[in-house]
C-alpha positions in Angstrom: -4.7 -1.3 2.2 -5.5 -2.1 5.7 -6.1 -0.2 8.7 -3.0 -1.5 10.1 -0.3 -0.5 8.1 -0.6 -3.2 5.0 -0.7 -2.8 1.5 -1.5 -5.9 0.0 -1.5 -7.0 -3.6 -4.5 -9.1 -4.6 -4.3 -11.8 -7.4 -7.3 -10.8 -9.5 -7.5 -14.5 -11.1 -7.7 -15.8 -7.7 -8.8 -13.2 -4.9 -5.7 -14.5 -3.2 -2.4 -11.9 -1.7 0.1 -11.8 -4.3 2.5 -9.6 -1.8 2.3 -7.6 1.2 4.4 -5.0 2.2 4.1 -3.5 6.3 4.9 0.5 5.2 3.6 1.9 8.5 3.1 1.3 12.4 0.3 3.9 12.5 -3.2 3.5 11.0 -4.0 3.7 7.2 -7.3 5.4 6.0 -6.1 6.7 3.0 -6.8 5.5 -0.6 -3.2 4.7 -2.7 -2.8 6.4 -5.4 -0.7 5.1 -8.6 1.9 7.2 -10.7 3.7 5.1 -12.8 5.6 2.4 -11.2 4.9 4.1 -7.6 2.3 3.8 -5.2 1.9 7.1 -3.1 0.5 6.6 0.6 -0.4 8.8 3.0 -0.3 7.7 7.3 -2.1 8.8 10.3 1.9 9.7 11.4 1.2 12.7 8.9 3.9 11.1 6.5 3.6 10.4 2.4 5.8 7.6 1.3 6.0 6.1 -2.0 6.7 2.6 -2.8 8.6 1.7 -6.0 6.4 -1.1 -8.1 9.1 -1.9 -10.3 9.7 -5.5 -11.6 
């Protein structure tokens, strides 16, 4: 997660991004946290969105 809006995907094999996906225009200082297949974020825009990690 970047301070810019970004959660990023990291290949673990490789250190390389797997996938990135631009959830927010504000800043990010918030840690994701996992629930199944979501991925739970919280912005500086006082807004928690999840993201669906389903394949």
């Amino acid at each position: 997660m970047g301070v810019n809006g970004l959660l990023m995907g990291i290949e673990l094999s490789t250190g390389k991004c797997a996938d990135a996906y631009h959830f927010s225009i504000d800043c990010v200082y918030s840690t994701p946290a996992v629930y199944q297949d979501l991925v739970i974020l919280g912005g500086q825009d006082g807004i928690v969105r999840e993201i669906s990690v389903k394949e």
